[in-house]
C-alpha positions, -999 to +999 in steps of 0.1 A: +328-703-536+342-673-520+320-651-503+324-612-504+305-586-479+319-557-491+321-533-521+346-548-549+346-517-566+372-494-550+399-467-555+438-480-554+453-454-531+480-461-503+455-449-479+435-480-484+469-510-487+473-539-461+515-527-464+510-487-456+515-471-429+506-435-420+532-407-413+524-385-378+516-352-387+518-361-428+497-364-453+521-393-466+522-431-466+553-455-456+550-480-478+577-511-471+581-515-510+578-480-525+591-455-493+572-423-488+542-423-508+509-396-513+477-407-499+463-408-536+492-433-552+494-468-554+521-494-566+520-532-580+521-550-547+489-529-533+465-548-512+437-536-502+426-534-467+387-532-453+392-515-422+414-487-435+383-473-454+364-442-441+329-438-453+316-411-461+292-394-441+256-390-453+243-352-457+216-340-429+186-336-444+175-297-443+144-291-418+115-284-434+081-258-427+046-264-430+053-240-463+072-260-481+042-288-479+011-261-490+004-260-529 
């Protein structure tokens, strides 16, 4: 049985492949199959790759007054 740490549910994008490589100064993906690709496209031989993922960050938390805690 194959064990699996991280979220199975993602997006297909280049951004995310095993096989793309980012362009210096682009917004574009050099894919080895496919050529210059967007960040957002995908093609049949996409694998995806864990580390190429960037969370998202988390929203701070607004600071709150002894107002907002009064009835």
């Amino acid at each position: 049985m194959k064990l699996n740490f991280f979220n199975s549910n993602y997006e297909a994008r280049c951004s995310y492949c095993q096989n793309g490589r980012n362009l210096k100064d682009s917004d574009m993906i050099l894919c080895p199959y496919m050529g210059v690709m967007t960040l957002d496209s995908y093609c049949k031989k996409f694998k995806y790759d864990h580390l190429k993922r960037i969370p998202k960050r988390i929203p701070r938390l607004p600071k709150f007054d002894q107002k907002d805690f009064e009835i």
